[in-house]
C-alpha positions as CSV (number, residue, x, y, z in Angstrom):
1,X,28.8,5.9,-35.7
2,X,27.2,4.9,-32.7
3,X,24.6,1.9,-33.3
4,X,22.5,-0.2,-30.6
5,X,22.2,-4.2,-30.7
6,X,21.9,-4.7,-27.6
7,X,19.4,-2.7,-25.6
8,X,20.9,-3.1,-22.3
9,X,23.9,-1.6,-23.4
10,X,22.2,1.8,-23.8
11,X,20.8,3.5,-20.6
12,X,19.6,6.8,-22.9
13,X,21.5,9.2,-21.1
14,X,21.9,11.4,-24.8
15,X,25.0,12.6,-24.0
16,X,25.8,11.3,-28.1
17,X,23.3,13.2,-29.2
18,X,24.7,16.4,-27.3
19,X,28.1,15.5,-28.2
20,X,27.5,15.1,-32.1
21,X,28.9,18.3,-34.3
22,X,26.3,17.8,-36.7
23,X,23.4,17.4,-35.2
24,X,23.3,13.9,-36.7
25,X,21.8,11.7,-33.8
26,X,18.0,12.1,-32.0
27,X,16.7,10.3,-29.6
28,X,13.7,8.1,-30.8
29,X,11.1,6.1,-28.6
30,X,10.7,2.2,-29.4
31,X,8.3,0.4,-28.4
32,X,8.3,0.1,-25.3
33,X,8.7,3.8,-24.9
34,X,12.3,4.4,-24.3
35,X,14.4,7.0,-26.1
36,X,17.2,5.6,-28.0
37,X,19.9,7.1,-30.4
38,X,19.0,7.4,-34.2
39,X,21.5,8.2,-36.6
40,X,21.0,10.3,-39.6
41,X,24.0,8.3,-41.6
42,X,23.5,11.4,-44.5
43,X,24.2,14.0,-41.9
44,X,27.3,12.1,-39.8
45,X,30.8,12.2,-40.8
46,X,31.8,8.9,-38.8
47,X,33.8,11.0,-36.1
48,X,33.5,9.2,-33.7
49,X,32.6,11.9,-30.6
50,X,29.3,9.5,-30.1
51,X,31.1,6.3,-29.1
52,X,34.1,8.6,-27.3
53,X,31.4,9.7,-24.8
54,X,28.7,6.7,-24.1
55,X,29.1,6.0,-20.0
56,X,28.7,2.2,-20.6
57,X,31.8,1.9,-23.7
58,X,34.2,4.5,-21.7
59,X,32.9,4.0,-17.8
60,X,34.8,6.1,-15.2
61,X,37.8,4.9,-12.9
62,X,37.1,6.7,-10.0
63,X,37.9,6.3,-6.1
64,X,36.0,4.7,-3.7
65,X,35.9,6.9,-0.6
66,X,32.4,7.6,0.2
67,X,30.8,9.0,3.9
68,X,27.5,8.0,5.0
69,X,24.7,10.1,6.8
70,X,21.7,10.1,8.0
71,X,20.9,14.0,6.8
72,X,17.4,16.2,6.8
73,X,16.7,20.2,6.2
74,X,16.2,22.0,9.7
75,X,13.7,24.2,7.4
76,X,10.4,22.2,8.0
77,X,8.5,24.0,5.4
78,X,11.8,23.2,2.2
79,X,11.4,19.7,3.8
80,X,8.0,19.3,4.1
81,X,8.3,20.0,0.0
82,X,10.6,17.7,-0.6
83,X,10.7,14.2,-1.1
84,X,12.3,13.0,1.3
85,X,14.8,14.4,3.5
86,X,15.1,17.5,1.7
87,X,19.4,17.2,0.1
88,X,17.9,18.2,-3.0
89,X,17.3,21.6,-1.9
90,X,19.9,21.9,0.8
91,X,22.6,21.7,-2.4
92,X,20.7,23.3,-4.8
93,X,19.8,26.9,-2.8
94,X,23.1,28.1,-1.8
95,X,23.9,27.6,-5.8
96,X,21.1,29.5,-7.1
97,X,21.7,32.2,-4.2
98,X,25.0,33.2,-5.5
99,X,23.6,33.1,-9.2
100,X,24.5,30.1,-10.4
101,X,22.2,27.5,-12.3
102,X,20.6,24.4,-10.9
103,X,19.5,21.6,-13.7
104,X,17.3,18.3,-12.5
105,X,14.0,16.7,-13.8
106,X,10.9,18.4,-14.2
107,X,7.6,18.2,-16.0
108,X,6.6,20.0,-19.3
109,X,3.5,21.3,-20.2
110,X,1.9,17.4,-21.8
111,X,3.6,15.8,-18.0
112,X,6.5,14.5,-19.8
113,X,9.7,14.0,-18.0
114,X,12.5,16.4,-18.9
115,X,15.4,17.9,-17.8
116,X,15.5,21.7,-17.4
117,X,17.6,24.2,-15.5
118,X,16.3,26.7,-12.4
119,X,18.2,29.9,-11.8
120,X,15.8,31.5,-9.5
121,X,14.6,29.8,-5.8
122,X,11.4,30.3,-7.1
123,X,11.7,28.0,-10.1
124,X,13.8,25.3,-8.2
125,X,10.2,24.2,-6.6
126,X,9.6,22.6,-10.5
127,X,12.6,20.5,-9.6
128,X,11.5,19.2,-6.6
129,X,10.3,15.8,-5.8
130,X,10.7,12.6,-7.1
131,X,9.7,11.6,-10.5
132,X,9.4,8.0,-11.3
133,X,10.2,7.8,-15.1
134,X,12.8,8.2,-17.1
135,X,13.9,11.8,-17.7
136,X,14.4,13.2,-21.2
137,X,18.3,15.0,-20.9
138,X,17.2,17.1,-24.3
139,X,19.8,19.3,-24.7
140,X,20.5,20.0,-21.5
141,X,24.0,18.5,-21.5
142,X,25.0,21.8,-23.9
143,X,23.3,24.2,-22.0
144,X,24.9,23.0,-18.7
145,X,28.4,23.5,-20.6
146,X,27.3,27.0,-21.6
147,X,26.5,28.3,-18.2
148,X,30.3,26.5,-17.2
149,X,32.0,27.8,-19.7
150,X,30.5,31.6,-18.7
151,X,31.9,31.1,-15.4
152,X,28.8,30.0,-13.5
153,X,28.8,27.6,-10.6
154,X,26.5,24.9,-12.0
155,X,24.7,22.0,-9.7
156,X,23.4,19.0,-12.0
157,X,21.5,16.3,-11.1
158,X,20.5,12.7,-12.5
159,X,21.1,9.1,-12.4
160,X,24.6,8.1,-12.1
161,X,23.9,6.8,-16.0
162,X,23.2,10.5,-16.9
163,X,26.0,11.7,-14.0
164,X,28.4,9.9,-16.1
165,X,27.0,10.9,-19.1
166,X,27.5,14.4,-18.6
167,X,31.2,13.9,-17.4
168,X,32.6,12.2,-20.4
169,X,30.5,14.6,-22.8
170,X,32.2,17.6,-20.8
171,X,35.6,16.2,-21.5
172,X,37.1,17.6,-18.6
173,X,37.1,18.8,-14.9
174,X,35.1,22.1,-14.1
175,X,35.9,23.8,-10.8
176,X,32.3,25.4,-11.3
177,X,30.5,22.4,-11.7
178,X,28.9,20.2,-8.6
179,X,27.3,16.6,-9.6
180,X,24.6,15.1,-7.9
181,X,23.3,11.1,-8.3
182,X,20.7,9.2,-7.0
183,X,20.1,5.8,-5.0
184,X,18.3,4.4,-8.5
185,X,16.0,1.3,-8.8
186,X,15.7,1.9,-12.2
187,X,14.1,4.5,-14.4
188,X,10.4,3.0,-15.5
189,X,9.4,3.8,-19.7
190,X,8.4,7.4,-20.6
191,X,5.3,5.5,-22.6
192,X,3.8,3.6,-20.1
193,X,3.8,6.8,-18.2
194,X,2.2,8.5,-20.8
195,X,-0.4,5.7,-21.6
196,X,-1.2,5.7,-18.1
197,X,-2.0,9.5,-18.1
198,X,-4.1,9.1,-21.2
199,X,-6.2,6.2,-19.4
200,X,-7.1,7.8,-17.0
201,X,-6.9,11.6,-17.2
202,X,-7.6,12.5,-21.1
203,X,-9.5,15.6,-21.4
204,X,-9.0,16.7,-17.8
205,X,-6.6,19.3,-17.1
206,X,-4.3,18.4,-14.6
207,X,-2.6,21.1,-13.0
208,X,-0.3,18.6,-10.1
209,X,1.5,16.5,-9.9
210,X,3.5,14.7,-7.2
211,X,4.7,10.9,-7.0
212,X,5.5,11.5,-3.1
213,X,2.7,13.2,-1.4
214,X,4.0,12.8,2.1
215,X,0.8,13.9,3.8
216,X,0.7,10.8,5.5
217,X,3.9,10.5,6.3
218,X,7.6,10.1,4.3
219,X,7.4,6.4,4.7
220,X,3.7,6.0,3.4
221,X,4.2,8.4,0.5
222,X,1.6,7.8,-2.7
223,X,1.4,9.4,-5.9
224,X,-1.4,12.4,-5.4
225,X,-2.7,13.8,-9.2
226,X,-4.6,17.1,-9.0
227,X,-7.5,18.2,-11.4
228,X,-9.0,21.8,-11.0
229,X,-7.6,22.0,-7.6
230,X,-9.2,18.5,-6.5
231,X,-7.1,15.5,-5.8
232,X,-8.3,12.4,-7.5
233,X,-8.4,8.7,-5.9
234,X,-6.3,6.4,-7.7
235,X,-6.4,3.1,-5.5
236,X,-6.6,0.2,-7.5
237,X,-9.5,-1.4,-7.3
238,X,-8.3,-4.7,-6.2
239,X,-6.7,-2.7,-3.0
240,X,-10.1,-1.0,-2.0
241,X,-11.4,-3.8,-0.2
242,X,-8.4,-2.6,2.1
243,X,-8.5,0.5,2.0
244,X,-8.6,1.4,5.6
245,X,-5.5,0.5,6.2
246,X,-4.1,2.4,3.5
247,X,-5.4,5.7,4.9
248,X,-4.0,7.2,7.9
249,X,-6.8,9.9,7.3
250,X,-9.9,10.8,5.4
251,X,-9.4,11.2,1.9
252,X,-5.9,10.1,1.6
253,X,-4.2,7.3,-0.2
254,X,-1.4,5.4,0.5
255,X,-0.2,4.6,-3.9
256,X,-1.9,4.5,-6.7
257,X,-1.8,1.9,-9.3
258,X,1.4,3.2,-11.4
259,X,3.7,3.1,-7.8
260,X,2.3,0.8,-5.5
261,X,2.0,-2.6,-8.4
262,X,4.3,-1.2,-11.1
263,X,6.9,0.3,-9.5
264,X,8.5,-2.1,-7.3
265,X,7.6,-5.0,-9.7
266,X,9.9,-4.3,-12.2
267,X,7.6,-4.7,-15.2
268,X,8.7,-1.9,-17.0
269,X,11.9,-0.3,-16.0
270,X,14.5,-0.2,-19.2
271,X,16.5,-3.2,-19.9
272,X,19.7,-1.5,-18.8
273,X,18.5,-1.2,-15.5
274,X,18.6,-5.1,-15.3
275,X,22.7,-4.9,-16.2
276,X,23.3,-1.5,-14.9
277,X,27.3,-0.4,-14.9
278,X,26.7,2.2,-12.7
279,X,26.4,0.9,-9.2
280,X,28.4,0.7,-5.7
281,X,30.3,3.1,-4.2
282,X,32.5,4.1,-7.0
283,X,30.4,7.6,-8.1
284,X,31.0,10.1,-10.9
285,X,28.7,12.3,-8.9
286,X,30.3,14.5,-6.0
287,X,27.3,13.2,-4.0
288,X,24.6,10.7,-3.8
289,X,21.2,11.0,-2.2
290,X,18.1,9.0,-1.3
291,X,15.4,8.1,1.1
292,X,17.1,6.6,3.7
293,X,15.7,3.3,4.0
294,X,15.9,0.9,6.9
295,X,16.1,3.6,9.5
296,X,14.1,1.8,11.8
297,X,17.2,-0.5,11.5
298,X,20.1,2.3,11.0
299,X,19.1,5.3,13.3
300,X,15.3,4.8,15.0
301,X,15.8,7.6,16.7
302,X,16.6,9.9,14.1
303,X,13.1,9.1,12.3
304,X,11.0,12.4,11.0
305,X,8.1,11.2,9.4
306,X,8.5,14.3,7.0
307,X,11.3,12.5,5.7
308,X,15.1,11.5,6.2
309,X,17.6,11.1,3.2
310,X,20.7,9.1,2.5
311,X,23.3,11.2,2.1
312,X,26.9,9.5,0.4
313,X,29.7,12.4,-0.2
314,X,31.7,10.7,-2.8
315,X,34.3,13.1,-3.7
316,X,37.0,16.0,-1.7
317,X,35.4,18.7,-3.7
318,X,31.5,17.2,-2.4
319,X,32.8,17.1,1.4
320,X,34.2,20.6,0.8
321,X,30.9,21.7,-0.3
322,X,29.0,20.0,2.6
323,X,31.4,22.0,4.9
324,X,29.6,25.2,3.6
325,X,26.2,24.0,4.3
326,X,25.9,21.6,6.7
327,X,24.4,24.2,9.2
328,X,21.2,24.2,7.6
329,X,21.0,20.1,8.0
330,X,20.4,17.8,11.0
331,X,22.9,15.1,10.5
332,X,24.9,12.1,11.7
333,X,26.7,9.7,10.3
334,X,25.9,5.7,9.6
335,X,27.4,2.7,8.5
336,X,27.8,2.6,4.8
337,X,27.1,-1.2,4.8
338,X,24.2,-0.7,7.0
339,X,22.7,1.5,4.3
340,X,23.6,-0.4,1.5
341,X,21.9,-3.5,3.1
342,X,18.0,-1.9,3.2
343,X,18.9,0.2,0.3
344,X,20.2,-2.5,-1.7
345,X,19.9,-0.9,-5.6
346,X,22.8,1.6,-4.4
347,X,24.9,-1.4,-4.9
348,X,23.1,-4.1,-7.2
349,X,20.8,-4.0,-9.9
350,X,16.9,-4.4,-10.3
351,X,15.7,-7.5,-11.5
352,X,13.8,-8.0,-14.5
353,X,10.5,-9.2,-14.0
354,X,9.5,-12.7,-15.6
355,X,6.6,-11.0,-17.6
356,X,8.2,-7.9,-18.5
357,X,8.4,-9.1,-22.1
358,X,4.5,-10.3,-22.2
359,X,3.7,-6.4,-20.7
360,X,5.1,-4.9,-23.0
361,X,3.8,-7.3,-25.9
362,X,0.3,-6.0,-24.7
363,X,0.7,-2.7,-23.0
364,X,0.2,-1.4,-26.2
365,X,-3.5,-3.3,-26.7
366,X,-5.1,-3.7,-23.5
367,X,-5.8,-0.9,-20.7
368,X,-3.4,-1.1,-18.1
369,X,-5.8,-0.9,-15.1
370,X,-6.6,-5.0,-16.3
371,X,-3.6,-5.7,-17.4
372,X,-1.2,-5.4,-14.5
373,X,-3.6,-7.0,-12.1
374,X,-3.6,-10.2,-14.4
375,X,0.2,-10.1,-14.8
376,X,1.4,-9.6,-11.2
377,X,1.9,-12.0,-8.6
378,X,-0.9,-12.8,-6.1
379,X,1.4,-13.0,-3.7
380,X,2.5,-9.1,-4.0
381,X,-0.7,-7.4,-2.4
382,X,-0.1,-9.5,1.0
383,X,3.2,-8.7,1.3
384,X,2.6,-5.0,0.5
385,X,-0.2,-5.0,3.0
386,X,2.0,-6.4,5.6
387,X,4.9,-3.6,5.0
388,X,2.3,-1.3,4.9
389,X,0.7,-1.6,8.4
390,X,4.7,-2.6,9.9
391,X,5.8,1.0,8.6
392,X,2.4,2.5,10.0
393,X,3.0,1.1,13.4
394,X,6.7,2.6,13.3
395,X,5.3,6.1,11.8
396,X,3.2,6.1,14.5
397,X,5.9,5.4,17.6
398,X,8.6,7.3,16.3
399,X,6.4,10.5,15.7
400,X,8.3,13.8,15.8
């Protein structure tokens, strides 16, 4: 029977509660607003299949033979959709194209986080984007073994928690199956998310959502919220004396609250993040992907302010699969220890915040639009300010 002292030893990737015969384990929110396992100890039969799979007690061996590149869609339109450099889609189309199934993290109906599966092109738009909280797996983990076991080629992507996950519930090696992870600075709480949205959006319908608009540009990306068709401001209010240089245009804005100071703070990401056992080179996944940071640094001259991605190919049976597509990508390769230095969480692990514990003793209490501002550093807004007009400035020479 699987049971959790220590919270940083469980980074909710449910693959016990899809491996359980009995249906005996849930995942349950605490309270900060992270799922966690819950065992019914009337329904289990002490089996053991819950421990047998957990990523962080049984972590993979694997090789460490990854390629680096520098990689974008040629399709403007897929990448002007995407989040970044658009290896999302390039992987996920040829799959659905030959009828196979494409699982990643969406939104349901209430804006929650979830995995689901796309088996049209049409319904792989849902799966699109980024999404900065931590993804409910469901049952997802089953279904994904269902489509296998029928024979279809399945794509399935995560963090390399859920990657691994997914492998040991699985139990073995499909031919059919192709494994996507992300670069990962840790997955911020489902409830803060969800407070957040209450705050400042109850009773209006919101019908959009995207944590990467890239109107602006890839690099200046913020989180654009749509009501009846009309995108709402979300600057902070701290950040408005500023706000021209946040704007590259008219009505635009550079983050809102949630990314810009909560994000990259590290106030609420989940305390395995902190201790993560997933990191460096040494991938479950066939292939990793991300924005490619530092590219001013890596490859200037491959800049597209639509977006450029990290792309690591971790595995034969991932290079054999980039062989088939790599005509619809631009692409060249880079340094792996250039990328891991200005994309440092591919190899290390966030760190935790020094009032991450006073958040979330208040989160609960106190409106979140007051109480980040009074937790987070003063220092933070001149800094971001600073980054901000230093990646303007390059946006604006390296326009393509």
């Amino acid at each position: 029977m699987i049971h959790i002292q220590n919270k940083s030893l469980c980074c909710g990737c449910a693959a016990c509660a899809n491996a359980c015969p009995k249906g005996a384990i849930s995942m349950q929110p605490d309270e900060e607003g992270f799922l966690y396992p819950h065992v019914d100890s009337a329904s289990c039969v002490n089996c053991g299949l819950c421990e047998k799979v957990c990523p962080v007690l049984h972590p993979p061996f694997l090789p460490d033979m990854p390629a680096a590149y520098a990689a974008k869609l040629k399709d403007t339109v897929s990448l002007s959709k995407s989040s970044s450099g658009g290896m999302f889609t390039a992987l996920a189309q040829p799959i659905l194209e030959k009828g196979g199934v494409v699982f990643g993290a969406g939104f349901d109906k209430d804006w929650n986080v979830c995995h689901q599966y796309a088996e049209t092109l049409k319904d792989l738009d849902k799966l699109r984007r980024s999404k900065y909280v931590q993804s409910d797996i469901g049952k997802t983990f089953q279904q994904a073994k269902q489509f296998l076991d029928k024979g279809r080629q399945v794509l399935f992507t995560g963090t390399p928690c859920q990657i691994v996950g997914l492998k040991n519930y699985l139990g073995k090696d499909y031919e059919n199956l192709l494994t996507v992870d992300i670069i990962c600075h840790g997955v911020p709480s489902p409830g803060v998310w969800q407070k957040f949205l209450e705050e400042n959006f109850s009773n209006k319908p919101i019908t959009a959502i995207d944590f990467r608009d890239k109107t602006i540009g890839w690099d200046a990306s913020y989180l654009s919220i749509t009501v009846h068709g009309k995108e709402v401001p979300m600057l902070p209010l701290y950040l408005r004396p500023f706000k021209k240089l946040f704007f590259a245009r008219k009505g635009y804005l550079f983050r809102s609250l949630f990314c810009l100071s909560f994000f990259i703070s590290n106030l609420y990401e989940r305390p395995s993040c902190h201790k993560c056992h997933f990191k460096g080179s040494s991938r479950a996944a066939d292939f990793t992907i991300g924005d490619l940071w530092g590219i001013q640094y890596i490859c200037p001259h491959f800049y597209d302010k639509k977006g450029v991605s990290a792309l690591l190919i971790n595995t034969p049976k991932g290079k054999c699969f980039f062989e088939q597509i790599q005509n619809s990508l631009l692409y060249e390769s880079v340094p792996l220890e250039l990328l891991v230095k200005y994309n440092p969480y591919y190899a290390t692990s966030v760190s935790e915040h020094p009032k991450r514990a006073e958040f979330f003793a208040r989160y609960q209490k106190e409106p979140l639009n007051k109480l980040i501002p009074a937790l987070l550093s003063e220092k933070i807004l001149p800094i971001q300010i600073l980054q901000h007009i230093y990646r303007r400035l390059f946006c604006v020479l390296h326009r393509s």
